[in-house]
RODO-2510 file (C-alpha; in nm, 4 decimals, decimal comma):
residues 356
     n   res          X          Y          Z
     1     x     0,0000     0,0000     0,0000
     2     x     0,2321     0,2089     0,1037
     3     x     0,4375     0,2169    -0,2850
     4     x     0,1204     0,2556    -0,4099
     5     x     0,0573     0,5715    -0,2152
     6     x     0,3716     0,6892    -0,2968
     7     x     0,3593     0,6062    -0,6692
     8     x    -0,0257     0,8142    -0,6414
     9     x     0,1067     1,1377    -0,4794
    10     x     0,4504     1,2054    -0,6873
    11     x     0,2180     1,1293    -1,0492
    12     x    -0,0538     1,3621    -0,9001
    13     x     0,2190     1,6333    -0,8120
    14     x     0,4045     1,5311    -1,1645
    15     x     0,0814     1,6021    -1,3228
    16     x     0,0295     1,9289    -1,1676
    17     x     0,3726     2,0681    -1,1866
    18     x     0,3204     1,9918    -1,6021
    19     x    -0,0127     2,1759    -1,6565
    20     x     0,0940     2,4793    -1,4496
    21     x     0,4208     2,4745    -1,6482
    22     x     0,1862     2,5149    -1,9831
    23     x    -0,0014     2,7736    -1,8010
    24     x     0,3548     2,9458    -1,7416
    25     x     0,4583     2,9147    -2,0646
    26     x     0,1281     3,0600    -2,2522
    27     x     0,0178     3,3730    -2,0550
    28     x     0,2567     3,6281    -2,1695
    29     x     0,0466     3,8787    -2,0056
    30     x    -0,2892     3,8233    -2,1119
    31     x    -0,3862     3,4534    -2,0431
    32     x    -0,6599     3,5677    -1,8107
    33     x    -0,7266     3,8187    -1,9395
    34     x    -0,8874     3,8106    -2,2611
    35     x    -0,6076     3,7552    -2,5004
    36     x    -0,7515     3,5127    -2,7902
    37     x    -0,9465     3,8291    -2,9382
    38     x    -1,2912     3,6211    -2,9157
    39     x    -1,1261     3,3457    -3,1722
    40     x    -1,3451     2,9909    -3,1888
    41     x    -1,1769     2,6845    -3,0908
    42     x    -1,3703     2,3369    -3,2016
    43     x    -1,3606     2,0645    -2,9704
    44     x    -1,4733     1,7560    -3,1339
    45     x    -1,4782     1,4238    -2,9524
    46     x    -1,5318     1,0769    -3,0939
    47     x    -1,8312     0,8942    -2,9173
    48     x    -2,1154     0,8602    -2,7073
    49     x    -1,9832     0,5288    -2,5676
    50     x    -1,7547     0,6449    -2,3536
    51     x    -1,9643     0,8407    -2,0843
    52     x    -1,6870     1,0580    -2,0192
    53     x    -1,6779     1,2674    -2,3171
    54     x    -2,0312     1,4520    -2,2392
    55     x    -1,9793     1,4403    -1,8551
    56     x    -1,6184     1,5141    -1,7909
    57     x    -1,4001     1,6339    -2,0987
    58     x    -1,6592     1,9033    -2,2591
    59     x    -1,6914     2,0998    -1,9158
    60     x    -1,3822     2,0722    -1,7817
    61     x    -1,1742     2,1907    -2,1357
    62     x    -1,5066     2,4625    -2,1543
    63     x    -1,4750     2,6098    -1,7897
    64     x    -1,0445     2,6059    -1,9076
    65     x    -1,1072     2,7945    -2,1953
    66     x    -1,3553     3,0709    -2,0254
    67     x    -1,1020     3,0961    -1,7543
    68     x    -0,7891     3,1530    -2,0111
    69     x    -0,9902     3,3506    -2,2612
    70     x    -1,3219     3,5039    -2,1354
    71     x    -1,3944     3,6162    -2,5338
    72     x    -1,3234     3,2985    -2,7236
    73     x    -1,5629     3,0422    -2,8425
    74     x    -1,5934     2,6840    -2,7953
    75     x    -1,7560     2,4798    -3,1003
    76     x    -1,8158     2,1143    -2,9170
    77     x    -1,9461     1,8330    -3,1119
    78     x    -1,9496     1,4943    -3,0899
    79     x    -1,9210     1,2545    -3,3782
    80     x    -2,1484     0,9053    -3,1840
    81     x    -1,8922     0,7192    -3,3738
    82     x    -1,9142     0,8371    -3,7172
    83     x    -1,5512     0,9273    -3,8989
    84     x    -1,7980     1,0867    -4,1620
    85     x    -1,9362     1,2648    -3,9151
    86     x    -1,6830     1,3603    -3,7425
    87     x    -1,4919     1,5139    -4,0726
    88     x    -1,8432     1,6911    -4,1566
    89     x    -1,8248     1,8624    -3,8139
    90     x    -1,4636     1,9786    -3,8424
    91     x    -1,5567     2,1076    -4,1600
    92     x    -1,8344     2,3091    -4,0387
    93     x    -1,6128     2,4636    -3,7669
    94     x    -1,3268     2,5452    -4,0076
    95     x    -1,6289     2,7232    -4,2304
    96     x    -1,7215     2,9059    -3,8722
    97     x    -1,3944     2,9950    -3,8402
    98     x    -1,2267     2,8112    -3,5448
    99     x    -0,8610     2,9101    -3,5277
   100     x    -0,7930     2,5813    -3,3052
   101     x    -0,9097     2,2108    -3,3566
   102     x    -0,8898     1,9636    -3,0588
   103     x    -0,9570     1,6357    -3,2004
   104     x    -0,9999     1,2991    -3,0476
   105     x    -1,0360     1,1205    -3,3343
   106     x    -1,3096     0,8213    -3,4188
   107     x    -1,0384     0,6990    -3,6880
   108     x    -0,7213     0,7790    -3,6258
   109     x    -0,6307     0,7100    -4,0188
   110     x    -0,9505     0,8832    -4,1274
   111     x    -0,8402     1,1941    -3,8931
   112     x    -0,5250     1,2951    -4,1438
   113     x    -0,7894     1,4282    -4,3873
   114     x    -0,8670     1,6758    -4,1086
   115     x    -0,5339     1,7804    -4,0048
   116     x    -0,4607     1,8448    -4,3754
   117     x    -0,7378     2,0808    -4,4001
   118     x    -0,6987     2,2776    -4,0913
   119     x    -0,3410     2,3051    -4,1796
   120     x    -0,4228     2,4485    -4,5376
   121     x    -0,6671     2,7226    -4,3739
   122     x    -0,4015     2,7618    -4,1142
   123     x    -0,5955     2,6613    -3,8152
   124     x    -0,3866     2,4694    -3,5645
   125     x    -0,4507     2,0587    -3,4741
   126     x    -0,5168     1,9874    -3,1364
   127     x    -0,4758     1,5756    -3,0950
   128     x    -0,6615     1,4601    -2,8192
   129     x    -0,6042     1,1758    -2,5997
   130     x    -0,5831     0,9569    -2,9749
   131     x    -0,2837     1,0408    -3,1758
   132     x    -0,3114     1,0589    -3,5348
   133     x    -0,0469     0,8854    -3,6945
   134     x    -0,0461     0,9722    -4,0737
   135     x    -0,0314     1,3526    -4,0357
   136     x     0,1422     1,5640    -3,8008
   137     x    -0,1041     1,7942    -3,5421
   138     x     0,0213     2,0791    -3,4648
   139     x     0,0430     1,9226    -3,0572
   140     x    -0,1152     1,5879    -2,8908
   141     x    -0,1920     1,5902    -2,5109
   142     x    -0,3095     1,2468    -2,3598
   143     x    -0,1968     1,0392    -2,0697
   144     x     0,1033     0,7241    -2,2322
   145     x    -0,1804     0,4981    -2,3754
   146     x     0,1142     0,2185    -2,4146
   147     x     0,1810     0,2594    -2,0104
   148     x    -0,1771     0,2388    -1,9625
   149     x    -0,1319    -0,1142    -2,1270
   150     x     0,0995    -0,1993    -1,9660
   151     x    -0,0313    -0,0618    -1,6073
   152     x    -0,3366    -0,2945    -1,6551
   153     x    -0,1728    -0,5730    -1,7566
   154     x     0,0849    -0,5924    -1,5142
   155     x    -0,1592    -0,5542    -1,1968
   156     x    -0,3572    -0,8616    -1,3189
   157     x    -0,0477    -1,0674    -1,4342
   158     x     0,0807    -0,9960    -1,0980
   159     x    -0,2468    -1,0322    -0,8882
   160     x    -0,3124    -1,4011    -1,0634
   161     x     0,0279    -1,4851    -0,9773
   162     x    -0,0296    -1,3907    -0,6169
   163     x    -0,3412    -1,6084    -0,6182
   164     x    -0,1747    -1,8823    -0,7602
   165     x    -0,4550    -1,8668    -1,0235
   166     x    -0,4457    -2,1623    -1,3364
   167     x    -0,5615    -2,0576    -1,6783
   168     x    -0,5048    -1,8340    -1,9318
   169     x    -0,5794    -1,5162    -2,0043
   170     x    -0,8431    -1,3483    -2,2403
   171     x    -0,7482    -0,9657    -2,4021
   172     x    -1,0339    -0,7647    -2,5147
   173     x    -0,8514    -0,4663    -2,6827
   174     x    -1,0013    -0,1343    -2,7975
   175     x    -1,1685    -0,0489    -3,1333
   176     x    -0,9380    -0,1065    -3,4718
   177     x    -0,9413     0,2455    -3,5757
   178     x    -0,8232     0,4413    -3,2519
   179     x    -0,4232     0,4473    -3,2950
   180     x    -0,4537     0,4862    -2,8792
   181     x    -0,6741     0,1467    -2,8399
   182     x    -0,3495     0,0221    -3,0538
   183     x    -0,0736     0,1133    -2,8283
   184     x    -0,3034     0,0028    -2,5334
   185     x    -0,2993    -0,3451    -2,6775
   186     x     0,0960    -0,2812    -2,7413
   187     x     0,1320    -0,2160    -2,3673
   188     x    -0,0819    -0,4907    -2,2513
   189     x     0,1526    -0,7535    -2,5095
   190     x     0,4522    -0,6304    -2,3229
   191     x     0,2740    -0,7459    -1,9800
   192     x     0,0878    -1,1049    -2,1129
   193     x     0,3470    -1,2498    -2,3657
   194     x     0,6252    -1,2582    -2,0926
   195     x     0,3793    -1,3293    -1,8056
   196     x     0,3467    -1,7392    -1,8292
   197     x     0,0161    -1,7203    -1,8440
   198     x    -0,1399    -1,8430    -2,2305
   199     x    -0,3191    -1,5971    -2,4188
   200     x    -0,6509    -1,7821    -2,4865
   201     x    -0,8006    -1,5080    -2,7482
   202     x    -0,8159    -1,1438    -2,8464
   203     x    -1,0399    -0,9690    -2,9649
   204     x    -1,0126    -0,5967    -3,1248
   205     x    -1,3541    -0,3904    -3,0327
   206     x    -1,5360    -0,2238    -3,3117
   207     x    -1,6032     0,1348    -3,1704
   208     x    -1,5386     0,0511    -2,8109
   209     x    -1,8647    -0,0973    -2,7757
   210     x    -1,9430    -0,2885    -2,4633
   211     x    -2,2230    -0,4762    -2,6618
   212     x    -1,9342    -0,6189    -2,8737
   213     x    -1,6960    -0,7128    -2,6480
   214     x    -1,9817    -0,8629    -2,4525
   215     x    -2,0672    -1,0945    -2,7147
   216     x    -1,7358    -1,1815    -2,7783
   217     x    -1,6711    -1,2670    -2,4156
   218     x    -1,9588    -1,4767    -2,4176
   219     x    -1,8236    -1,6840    -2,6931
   220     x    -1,5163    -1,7089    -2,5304
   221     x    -1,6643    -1,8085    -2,2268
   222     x    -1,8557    -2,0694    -2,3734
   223     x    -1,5919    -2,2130    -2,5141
   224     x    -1,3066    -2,1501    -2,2472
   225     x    -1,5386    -2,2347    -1,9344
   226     x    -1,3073    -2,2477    -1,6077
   227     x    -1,0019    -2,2426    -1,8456
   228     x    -1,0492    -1,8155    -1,8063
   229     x    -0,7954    -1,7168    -1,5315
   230     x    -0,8234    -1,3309    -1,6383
   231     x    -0,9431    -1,0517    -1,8435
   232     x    -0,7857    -0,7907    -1,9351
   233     x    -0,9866    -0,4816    -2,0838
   234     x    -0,8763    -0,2137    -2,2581
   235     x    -1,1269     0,0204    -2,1315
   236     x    -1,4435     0,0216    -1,8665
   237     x    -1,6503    -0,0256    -2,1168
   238     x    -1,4716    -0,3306    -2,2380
   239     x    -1,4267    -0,4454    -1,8828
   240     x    -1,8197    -0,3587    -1,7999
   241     x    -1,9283    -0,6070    -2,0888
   242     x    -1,6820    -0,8251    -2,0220
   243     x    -1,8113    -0,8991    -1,6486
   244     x    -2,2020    -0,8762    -1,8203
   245     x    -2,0895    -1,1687    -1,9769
   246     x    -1,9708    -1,3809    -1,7128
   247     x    -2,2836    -1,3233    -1,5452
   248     x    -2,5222    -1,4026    -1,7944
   249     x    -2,3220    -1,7198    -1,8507
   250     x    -2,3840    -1,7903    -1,4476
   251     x    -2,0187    -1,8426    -1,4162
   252     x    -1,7978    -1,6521    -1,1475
   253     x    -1,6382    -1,2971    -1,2766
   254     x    -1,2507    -1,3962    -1,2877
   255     x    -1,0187    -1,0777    -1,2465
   256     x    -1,0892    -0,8030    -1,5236
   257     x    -0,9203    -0,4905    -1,5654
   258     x    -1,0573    -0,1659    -1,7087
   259     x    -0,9706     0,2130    -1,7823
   260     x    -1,0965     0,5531    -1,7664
   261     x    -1,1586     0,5237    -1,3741
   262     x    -1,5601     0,5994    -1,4221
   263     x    -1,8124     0,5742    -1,1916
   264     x    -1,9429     0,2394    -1,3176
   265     x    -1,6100     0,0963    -1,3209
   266     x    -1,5181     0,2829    -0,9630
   267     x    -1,8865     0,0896    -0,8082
   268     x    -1,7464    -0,2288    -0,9441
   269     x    -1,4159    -0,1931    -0,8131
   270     x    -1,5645    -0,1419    -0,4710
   271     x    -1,8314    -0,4059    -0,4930
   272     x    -1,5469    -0,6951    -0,6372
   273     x    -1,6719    -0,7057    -0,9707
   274     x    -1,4139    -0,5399    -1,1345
   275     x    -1,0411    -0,5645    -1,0244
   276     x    -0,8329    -0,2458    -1,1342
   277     x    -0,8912     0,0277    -1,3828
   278     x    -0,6958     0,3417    -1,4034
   279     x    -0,7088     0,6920    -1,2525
   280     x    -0,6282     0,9403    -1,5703
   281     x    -0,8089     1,2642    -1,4414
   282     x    -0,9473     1,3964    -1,7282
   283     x    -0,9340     1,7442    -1,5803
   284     x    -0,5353     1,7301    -1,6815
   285     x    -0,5680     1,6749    -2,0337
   286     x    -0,8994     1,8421    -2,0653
   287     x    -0,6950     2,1462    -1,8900
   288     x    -0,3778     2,1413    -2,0524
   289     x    -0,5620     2,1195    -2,4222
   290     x    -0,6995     2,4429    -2,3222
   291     x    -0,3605     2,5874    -2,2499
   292     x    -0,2182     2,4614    -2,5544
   293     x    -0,5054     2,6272    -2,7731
   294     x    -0,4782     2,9232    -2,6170
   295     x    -0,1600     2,9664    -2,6760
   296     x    -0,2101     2,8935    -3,0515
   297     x    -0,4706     3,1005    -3,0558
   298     x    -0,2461     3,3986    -2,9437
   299     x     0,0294     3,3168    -3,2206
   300     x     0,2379     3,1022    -3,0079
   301     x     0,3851     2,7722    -3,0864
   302     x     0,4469     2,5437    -2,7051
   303     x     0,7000     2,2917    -2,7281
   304     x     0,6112     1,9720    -2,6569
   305     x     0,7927     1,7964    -2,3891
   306     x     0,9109     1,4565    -2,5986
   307     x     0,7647     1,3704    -2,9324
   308     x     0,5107     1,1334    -3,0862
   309     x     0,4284     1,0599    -3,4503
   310     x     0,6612     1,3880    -3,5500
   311     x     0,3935     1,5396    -3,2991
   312     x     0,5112     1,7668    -3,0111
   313     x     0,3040     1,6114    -2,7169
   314     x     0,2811     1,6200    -2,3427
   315     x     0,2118     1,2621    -2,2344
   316     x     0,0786     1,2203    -1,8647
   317     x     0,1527     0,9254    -1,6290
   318     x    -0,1837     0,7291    -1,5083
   319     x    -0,2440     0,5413    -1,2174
   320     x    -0,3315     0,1906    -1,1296
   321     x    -0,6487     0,1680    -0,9142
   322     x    -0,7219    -0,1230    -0,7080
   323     x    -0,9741    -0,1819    -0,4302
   324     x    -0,7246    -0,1534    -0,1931
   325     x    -0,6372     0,2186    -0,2961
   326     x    -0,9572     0,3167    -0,4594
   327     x    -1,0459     0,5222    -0,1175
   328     x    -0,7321     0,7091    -0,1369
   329     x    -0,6722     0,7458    -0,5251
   330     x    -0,9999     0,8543    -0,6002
   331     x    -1,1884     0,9940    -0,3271
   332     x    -0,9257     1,0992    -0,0685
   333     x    -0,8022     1,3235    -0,3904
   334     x    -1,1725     1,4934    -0,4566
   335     x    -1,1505     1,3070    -0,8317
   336     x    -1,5045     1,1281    -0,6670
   337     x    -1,7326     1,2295    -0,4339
   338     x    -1,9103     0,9152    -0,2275
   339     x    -2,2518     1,0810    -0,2946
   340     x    -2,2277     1,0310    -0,6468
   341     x    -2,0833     0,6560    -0,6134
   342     x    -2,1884     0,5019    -0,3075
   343     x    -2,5625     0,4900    -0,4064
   344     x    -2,8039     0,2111    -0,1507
   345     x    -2,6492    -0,0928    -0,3820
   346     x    -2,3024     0,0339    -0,3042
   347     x    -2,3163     0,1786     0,0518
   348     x    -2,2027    -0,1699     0,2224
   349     x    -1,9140    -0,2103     0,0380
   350     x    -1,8533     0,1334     0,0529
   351     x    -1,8602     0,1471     0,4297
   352     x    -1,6526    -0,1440     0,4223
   353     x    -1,3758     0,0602     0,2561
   354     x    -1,4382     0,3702     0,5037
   355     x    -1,5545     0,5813     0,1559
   356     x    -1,8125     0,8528     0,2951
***
């Protein structure tokens, strides 16, 4: 517990060291203040899948952006999945004139097309959270997708061990067209191929959709039986379907992992349904993407802080959550409050774990 702790406080004082070193480096004078000249920034997000998107990353990078520059505009839209849609909406915000596109992309190939046309009206590319491989943004802020992997991985490889669990190991990765869902898988590889423990199946999920990776599970399930030491999830979503379908099978939920730390996958954790996911606040990312636009919007070029896909980026360092630091990584911190996840199915276990 007490590495873990450790590990929790120096990445949450990393973190916060790097987004006030943005803010440092892009308010010449007028961050507060103004500065921007009421320019539009687009923030376009990928899906309606992820809860997150709608709940977490619109306000937070929204309440950033009024904060930074009181007179600019944010453009949000959300593409439900749709690369079409997605390129339709970035068109429309180049043709309102946005200055500034943050993108987290549905396809990360598809995306290029959009970077490309920013570029040639000279608005900057924002990547978000998803890199885009086959064009050069302008910047790309996200936490190390390939850690995250790896992070995930690495807990259950080393919790099964612990257990002295027999079996092999089942990896339901993230959709086929995020470049991030790929380096997730890369990061999980570098945890299961080494670990001893046979990879059964894996299975890349079309959007992200816990439907899909549901019915995969199921299959898997059906054919694997007891055989199914472990899951590991490349998301909460994932995870969430992937536990569905244990259940619906009647057979006990072996140890899955997850990502994105949301309140689903936070109530699981808590009630033993789910065994890790990670802690990514998406009030870093969401924040620092605002500090990075505003500084493009003001003329200003940051420099990233190492490189990705010829990309300057900022990469943030996640944390593994457990149950046995879910009290202190995500409510001791203020990322949670109890109210919103300790409703009457969840206030045993909840008391259990001293979360109030």
């Amino acid at each position: 517990m007490k590495k873990v702790q450790l590990r929790a406080a120096a990445l949450a004082v990393s973190a916060l060291v790097a987004v006030s070193s943005l803010a440092a480096c892009s308010s010449d004078g007028d961050a507060g203040s103004g500065g921007g000249g009421g320019a539009k920034v687009a923030f376009l997000m990928p899906d309606l899948a992820s809860t997150r998107y709608e709940l977490q990353d619109k306000p937070l990078f929204e309440a950033k952006m009024k904060e930074l520059c009181p007179d600019c505009k944010v453009i949000y839209q959300n593409a439900d999945s749709d690369a079409a849609k997605q390129q339709q909406q970035a068109d429309s915000a180049l043709a309102q004139g946005a200055k500034v596109i943050v993108l987290d992309p549905v396809d990360s190939a598809a995306a290029a097309s959009i970077v490309k046309t920013a570029q040639s009206q000279d608005a900057a590319v924002i990547a978000y959270d998803r890199p885009i491989p086959d064009a050069a943004a302008d910047y790309y802020v996200s936490f190390d997708n390939e850690k995250i992997g790896s992070l995930i991985a690495e807990s259950l490889v080393t919790h099964l061990k612990e257990t002295k669990a027999e079996g092999g190991i089942l990896q339901v990765n993230g959709s086929p067209t995020d470049a991030a869902a790929g380096l997730i898988k890369k990061g999980i590889h570098s945890a299961v191929d080494p670990s001893g423990f046979k990879l059964l199946a894996e299975f890349d999920t079309p959007d992200w959709d816990p439907a899909k990776a549901q019915n995969w599970v199921s299959g898997q399930v059906a054919q694997f039986g007891d055989e199914i030491a472990g899951v590991v999830a490349a998301n909460d979503g994932t995870g969430g379907g992937s536990i569905a379908a244990f259940k619906a099978a009647g057979k006990p939920v072996p140890p899955i992992t997850g990502n994105d730390a949301e309140v689903a996958a936070a109530q699981r954790i808590i009630s033993g349904d789910q065994y890790n996911t990670i802690s990514k606040p998406i009030k870093i990312v969401a924040e620092a993407s605002a500090v990075i636009a505003h500084a493009f919007v003001k003329g200003e070029k940051p420099a990233g802080k190492t490189t990705l896909y010829d990309t300057p980026s900022e990469l943030f360092v996640p944390t593994v959550v457990t149950r046995e630091n879910v009290k202190e990584v995500l409510f001791d911190s203020g990322i949670m409050k109890a109210a919103d996840v300790c409703t009457a199915e969840y206030a045993k276990p909840c008391a259990e774990l001293g979360i109030k």
